[in-house]
N, C-alpha and C positions, 0 to 999 in steps of 0.2 A: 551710422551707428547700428550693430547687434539689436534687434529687435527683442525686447525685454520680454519675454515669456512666462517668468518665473520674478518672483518678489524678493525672494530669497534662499539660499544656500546655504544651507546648514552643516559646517565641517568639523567634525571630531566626535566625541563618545558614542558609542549606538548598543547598549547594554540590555543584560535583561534585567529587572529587580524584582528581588522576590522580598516581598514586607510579611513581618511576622501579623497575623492573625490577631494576635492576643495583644490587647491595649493594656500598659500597666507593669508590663513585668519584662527579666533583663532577655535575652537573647537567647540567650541559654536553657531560659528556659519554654519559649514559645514552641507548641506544639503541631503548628501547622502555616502555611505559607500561600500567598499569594500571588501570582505572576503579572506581571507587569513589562512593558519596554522602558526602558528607561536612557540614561546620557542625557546631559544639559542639552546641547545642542538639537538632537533629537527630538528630544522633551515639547523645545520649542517649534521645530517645525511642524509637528502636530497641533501645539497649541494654536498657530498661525494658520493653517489648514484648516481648522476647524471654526476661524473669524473670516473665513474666504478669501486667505492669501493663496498666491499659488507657490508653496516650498518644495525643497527638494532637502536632498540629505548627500553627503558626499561622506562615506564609511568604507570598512570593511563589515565582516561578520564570520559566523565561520561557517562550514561546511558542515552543518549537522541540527537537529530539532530546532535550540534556540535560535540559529541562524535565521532559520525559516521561518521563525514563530517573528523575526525583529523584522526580515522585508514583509512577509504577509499586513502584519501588524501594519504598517505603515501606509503599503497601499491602498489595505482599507481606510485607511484613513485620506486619501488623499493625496499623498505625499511623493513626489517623483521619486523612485528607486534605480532611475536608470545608472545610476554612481553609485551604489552600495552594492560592493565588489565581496564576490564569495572567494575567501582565504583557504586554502585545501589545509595549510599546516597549522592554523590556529585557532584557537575556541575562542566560541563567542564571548565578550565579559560579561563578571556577573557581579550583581552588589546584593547585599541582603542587611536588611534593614530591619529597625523596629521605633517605636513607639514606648519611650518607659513613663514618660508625662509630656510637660506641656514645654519643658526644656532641657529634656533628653531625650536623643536620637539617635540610638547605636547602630552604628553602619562598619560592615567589612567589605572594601573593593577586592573583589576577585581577580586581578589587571594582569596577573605575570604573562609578557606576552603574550597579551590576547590581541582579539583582530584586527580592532576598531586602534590598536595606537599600531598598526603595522600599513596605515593606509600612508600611499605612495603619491608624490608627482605624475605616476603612470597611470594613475587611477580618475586620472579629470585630467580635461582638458581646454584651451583658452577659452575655447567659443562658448563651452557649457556658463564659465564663470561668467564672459560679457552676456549669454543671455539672460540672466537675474540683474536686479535693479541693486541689489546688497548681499555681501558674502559675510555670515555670523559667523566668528572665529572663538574658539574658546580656550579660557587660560591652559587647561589642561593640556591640551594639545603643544602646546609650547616649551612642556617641559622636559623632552628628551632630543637629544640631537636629530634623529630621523624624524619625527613631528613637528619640530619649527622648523625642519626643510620644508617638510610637505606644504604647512599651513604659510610658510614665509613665499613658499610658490603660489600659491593660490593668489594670495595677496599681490603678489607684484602683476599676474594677470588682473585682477579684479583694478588695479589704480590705472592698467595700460587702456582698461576698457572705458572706463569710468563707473563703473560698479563700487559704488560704497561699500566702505569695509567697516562692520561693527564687532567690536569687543565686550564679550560677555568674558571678567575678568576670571571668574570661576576659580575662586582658589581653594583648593582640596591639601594642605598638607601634606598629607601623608600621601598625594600622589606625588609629589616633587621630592618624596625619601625624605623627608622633614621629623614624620614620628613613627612609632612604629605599627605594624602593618592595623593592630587593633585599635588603634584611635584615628579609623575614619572620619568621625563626626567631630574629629577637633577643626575648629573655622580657623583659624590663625596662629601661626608660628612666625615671628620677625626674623628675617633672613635678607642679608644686603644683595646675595647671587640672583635670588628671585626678584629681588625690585631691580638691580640693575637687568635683569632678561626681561622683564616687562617695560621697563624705560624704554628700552631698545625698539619695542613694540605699536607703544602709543603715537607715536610719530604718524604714524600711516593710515591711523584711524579718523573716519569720521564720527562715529558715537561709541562712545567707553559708559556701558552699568556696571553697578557692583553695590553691593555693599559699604557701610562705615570698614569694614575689616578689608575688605577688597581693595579698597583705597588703600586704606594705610599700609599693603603690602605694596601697591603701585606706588605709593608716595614715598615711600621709606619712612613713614614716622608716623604713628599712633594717634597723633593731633589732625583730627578730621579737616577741618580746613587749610591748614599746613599740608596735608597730601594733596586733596584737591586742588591747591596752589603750586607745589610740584609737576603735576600731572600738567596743568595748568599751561605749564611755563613749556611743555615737549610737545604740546597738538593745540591746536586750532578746536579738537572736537567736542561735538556734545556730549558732554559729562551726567549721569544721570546717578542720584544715589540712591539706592535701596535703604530706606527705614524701620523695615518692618511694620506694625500696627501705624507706625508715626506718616505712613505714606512716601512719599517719594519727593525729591528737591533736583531740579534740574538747574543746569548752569550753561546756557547759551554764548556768553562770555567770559570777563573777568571774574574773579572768586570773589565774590564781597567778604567782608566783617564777619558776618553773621549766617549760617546759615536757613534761615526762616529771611532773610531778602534773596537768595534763587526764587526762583516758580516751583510752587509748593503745589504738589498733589495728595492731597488732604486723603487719610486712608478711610478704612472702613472697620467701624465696629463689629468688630464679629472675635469668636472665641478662636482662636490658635489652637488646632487640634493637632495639624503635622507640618511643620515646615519646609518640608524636605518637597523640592519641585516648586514652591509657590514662586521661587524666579524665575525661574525656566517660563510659567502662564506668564509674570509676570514681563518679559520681555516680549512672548507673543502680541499680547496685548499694545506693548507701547508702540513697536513694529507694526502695527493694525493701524494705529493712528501715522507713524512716522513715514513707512512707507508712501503714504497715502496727502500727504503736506495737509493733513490736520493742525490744528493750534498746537502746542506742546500741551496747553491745558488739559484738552482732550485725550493726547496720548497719555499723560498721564491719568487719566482718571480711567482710561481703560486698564491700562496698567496694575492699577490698583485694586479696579474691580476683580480681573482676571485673577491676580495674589491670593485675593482675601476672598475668592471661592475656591479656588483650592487648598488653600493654608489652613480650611477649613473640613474638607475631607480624609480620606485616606489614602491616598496611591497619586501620581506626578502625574504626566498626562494622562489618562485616565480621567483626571477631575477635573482637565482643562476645559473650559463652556464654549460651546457652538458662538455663533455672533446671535442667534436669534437669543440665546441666553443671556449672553452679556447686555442684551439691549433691555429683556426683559427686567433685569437686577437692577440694571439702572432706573430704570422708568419707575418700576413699582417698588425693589429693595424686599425687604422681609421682614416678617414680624420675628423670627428666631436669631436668638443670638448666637445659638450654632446652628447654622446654615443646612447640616445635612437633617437638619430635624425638618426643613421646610421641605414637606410632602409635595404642593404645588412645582417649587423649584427644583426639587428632585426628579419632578417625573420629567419637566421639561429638559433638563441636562439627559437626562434617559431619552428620553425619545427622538432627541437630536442631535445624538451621537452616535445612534446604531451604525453596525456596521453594513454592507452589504446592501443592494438595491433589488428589490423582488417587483418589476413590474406587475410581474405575471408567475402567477404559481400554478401549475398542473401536476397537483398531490395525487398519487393513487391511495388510499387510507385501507390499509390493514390493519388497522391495531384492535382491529375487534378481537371479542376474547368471549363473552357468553354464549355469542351466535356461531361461532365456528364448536363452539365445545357441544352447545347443543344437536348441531350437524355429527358430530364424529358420535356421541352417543346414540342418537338414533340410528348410526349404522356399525352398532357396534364396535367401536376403531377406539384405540387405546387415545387420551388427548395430546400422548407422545406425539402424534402425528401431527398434530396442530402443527410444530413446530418446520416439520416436513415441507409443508403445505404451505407454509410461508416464505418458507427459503425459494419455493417454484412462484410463489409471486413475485420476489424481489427480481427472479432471474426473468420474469416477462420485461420489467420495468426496465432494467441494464437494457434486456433487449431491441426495448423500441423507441430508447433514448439518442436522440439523434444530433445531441449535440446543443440545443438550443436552449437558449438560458431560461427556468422556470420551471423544470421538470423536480418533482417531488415525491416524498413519500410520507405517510404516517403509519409505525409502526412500536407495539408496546416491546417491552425487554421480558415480558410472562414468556410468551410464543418465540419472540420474534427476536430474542436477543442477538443470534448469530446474524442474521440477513441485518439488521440495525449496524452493530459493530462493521459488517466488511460494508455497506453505503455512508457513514460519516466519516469527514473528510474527502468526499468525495465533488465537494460545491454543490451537490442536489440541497434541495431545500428540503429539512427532515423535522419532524414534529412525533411526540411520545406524548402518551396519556400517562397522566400521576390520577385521574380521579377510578374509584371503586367502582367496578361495570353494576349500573343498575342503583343507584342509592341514592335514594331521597330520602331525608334530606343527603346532602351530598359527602361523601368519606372519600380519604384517600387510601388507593390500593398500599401504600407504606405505612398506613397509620398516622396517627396526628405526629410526628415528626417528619414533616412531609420535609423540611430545609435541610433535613439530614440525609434523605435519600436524595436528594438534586443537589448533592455534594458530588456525587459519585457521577452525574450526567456531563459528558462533554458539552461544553460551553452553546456548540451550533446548534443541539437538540433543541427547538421548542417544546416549551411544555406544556401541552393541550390537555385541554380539563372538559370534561362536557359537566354541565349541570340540568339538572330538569328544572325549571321553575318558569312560574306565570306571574303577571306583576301585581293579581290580584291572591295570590295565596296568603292564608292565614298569617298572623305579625309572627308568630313564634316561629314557624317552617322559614319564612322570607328571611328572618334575622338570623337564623343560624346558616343557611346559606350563604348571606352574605358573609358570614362572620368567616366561615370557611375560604371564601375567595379572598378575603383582605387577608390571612395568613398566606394564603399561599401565594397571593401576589408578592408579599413581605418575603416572603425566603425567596422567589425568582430574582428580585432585583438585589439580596444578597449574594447571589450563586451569580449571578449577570447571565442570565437565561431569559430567553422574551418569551412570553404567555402570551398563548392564545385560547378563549374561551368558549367554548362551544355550546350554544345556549337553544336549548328546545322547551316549546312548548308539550307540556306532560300531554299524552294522548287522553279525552276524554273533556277535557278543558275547553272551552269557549275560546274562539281565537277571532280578532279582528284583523283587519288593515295596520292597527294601534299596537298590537300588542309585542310583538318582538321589541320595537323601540321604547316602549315600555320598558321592558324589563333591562336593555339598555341602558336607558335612563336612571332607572334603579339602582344599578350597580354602578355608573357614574358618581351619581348623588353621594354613594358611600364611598369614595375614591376608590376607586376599582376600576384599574386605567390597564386594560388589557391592549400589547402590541397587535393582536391578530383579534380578530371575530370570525370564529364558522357558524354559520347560519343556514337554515332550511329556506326554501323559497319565502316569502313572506305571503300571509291572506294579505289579498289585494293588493297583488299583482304591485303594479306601477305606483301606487301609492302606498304601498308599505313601504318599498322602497324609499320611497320621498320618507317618510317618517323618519326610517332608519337614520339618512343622509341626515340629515336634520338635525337629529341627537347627535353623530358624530362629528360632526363642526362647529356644532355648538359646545360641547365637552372638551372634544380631542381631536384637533384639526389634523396632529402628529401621527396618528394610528397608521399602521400599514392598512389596514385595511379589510376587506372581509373577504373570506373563501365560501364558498356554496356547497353545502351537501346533498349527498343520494339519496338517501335514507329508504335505497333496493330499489327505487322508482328505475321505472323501463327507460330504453333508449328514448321513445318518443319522449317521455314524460319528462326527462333532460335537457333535449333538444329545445321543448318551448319553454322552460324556465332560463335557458342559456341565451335562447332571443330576446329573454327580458333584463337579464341580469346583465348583460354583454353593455345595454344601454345606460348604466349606473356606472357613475363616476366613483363608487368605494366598492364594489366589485372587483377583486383581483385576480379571483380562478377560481379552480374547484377544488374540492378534498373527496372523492368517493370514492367508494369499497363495493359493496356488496354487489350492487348493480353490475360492476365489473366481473369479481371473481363470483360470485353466486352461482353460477351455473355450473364452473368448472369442479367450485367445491361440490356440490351435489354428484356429480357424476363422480369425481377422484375417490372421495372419501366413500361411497358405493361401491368402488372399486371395478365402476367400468371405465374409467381411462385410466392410462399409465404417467409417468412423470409428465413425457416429450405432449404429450395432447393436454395435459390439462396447462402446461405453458403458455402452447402455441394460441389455447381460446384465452388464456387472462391477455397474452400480448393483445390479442386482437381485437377485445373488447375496449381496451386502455384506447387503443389505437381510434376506435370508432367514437371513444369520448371526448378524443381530444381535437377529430374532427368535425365532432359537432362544437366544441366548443368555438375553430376557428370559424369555420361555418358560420357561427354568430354574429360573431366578430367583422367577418367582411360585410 
């Protein structure tokens, strides 16, 4: 037997969704949109990916942005893409959706020949399907002549292998031409064509979910246990029903009487915010247990849990929980009845779901903005040139990028908007300052609608904030500070941008071994759960360190981590902070500037080098930092 690799194989929808913004009101009128990946199947092998299944996806897409945005999306996630096949003549699907309350959902599938229903027999192949332990098929895929070829090939591989075949019934209407194109969100139209092509279906399956309505279009008849019992009478398979708030009812065998004698998976109170994806979790979910020859109990109850935290957010995977999440929900649950109000649960879903893996960051930071303006003034040079001056850093950086994963930059959009724009998107790791050069207490360079200008930041940017603060400063200073990080943290995890905080001790100030992790702890205390920390060496050496380590494990086991600043300190003065820092377990790189280009700038902005030399010394300095940094290291 094909050595099982993969858990599961996810074949049909691979869409993008864009959800209307605006809670409450009709489609028409929402003024802003969301992007999302979306397809049932899709949906789910994300959600599965993210309980530590191993999935894959078998699609098309198309040849163009959302294409890209649907494989990207996925690999970060996890998710084999080696079968999600780029289509030259079709666009990717799209659905757009919204929120008008707590039982309407207006949805337009964007389908005409799109990519994801054009996928072939030619597009997979036996061995792929024998190497997963189960192939998810979805109704939708069944419903045009060239799609139950494809999905009905898959299938007849998948039974020769012994790879289980699971049916996620998935009935969309209006995608089987039922109604018309604008009552997407109608769940059920009774139609004998559609239950006899699903009869046809069930046969071959070992697990059939769906809904009370999903059934009754499988059954042919509206009487929930009357379908069941249909269904029933064509497979052998495990029948699972979706209830909504009511949880889930499994049926291993015969259809009893009654449905509360199945195996009842008891749901979870929590408020129904969005519907739309909580099966898709919830199948990851049961898949997590079922794969895995859990009790059914269990799979159910993961099931459940997965639903009823998404069913509770805004957006399909997207709001799918890591496994460290679903364990945590379970164990301890929540004090809120709408779930995304719980702060604790929220940051944990955030923090273990990023994307992207930074062992190692080696930032060059230019986003300075006082220190270069006061350079170009003192030698009289318009602060036009700032901008100049920074486009010749970025081209040191390209230049001595050699390819190795880790390499960075930090630059603001004041100066640095052009050299910003042509490095995102480029996999560097890239970080922007939102806070006001020089303010204590602390302001933002956009002014207090800071969630309105990180509207406008591509997603990759980190948004790095320095603040001055001691953890002994006055109550009034300490609390407006704070009060400022907890908005801006608020609007990052709206914009889905990771922050990073960059925290010094104000010059002048008394400093211990204690006090960075102090103030750490400070901002902890106040929920102020920064992705990143840049920090200055710490007083005392090897036990600030320890201190820091300390607060962060104790707080935020999840944080990426810390980067190390220059703050214009000399090579040497680098060099022995990086033989300390190299031996810390939340040490992750550096972020420095000035140290680097300071020289170059002195002499360019004097105007005794020209472009080609003040390059060749930022490369070469970047160069020497970064082999002191390995230097450390070994």
């Amino acid at each position: 037997m094909a050595e099982r690799r993969l858990d599961f194989i996810g074949l049909g929808r691979a869409a993008v969704d864009l959800y209307g913004e605006q809670v409450g009101g009709r489609l028409e009128d929402m003024g802003s949109f969301a992007k999302y990946i979306g397809g049932s199947p899709t949906n789910t092998a994300i959600g599965g990916a993210r309980l530590g299944l191993k999935t894959a996806v078998i699609a098309r897409v198309g040849d163009e942005h959302m294409g890209r945005f649907v494989r990207e999306t996925l690999a970060a996630e996890g998710v084999d893409v080696s079968h999600v096949k780029t289509d030259p003549a079709r666009l990717t699907a799209l659905v757009i959706l919204g929120i008008r309350d707590r039982d309407t959902f207006p949805l337009i599938f964007y389908r005409e020949n799109c990519a994801d229903m054009a996928v072939s027999p030619d597009d997979f192949e036996p061995a792929f399907i024998a190497a997963s332990k189960a192939l998810l098929t979805s109704g939708t895929h069944f419903s045009t002549e060239s799609t139950y070829r494809t999905s009905r090939t898959a299938m007849d591989y998948a039974k020769a292998a012994g790879t289980r075949i699971v049916l996620d019934i998935d009935y969309r209407p209006v995608l089987w031409g039922l109604t018309g194109r604008g009552m997407g969100e109608n769940r059920f139209v009774a139609n004998d064509t559609v239950t006899q092509h699903l009869q046809s279906i069930v046969p071959d399956c070992d697990l059939i979910v769906g809904t009370e309505e999903e059934f009754h279009i499988a059954g042919g008849t509206t009487d929930t246990l009357a379908a069941l019992a249909r269904v029933r009478e064509l497979t052998g398979a495990l029948l699972v029903l979706k209830r909504g708030p009511k949880g889930c009812v499994v049926f291993p065998d015969a259809i009893p009487d009654s449905l509360e004698k199945g195996i009842v998976g008891r749901g979870f109170a929590i408020e129904v915010y969005n519907i739309l994806g909580a099966g898709d979790a919830f199948m990851g979910g049961f898949l997590r247990g079922w794969l895995r020859d859990e009790p059914l109990e269990t799979c159910c109850t993961y099931a459940n849990a997965c639903g009823a935290i998404v069913v509770s957010r805004h957006a399909c995977s997207p709001e799918a929980p890591s496994w460290f999440e679903l364990r945590d929900y379970l164990e301890k649950g929540s004090p809120h009845f709408r779930l995304r109000e719980d702060a604790r649960l929220n940051h944990i879903h955030w923090a273990t779901n990023r994307h992207g893996e930074w062992p190692e960051v080696r930032a060059l930071a230019f986003d300075h903005r006082a220190q270069l303006e006061e350079i170009a003034e003192r030698n009289g040079v318009s602060r036009e040139r700032i901008k100049d001056f920074k486009g010749l850093i970025g081209c040191a950086l390209e230049a001595t990028d050699d390819g190795t994963p880790g390499v960075g930059a930090l630059i603001d959009g004041t100066y640095g908007e052009e050299v910003l724009a042509r490095l995102t998107g480029t996999g560097r790791w890239l970080a922007r300052p939102v806070e006001l050069p020089g303010s204590r207490p602390l302001g933002f360079e956009a002014g207090e609608n800071v969630a309105l200008a990180l509207r406008e930041w591509p997603v990759e940017q980190v948004v790095k904030c320095l603040v001055f603060f001691h953890p002994d400063d006055p109550d009034d200073l300490r609390a407006a500070q704070i009060d400022k990080l907890k908005a801006l943290q608020t609007a990052t995890l709206k914009t889905r941008h990771e922050l990073m905080i960059e925290a010094i001790t104000p010059s002048g100030l008394a400093a211990d071994a204690t006090t960075t992790a102090r103030t750490l702890a400070a901002f902890y205390e106040a929920g102020v759960f920064p992705d990143w920390w840049k920090l200055p060496p710490p007083a005392g050496g090897e036990a600030g360190w320890r201190h820091i380590a300390e607060v962060i494990e104790r707080y935020d086991p999840h944080c990426r981590g810390v980067l190390l600043l220059g703050l214009d300190a000399s090579l040497a003065e680098l060099g022995a902070s990086f033989e300390t820092a190299r031996r810390q377990k939340w040490c992750k790189g550096f972020a420095v500037g000035r140290s680097i280009f300071r020289a170059a700038a002195d002499e360019w902005f004097a105007g005794r080098s020209d472009d080609a030399a003040a390059t060749a010394m930022i490369a070469a300095s970047y160069r020497q930092v970064v082999d002191l940094w390995r230097a450390a290291g070994a």
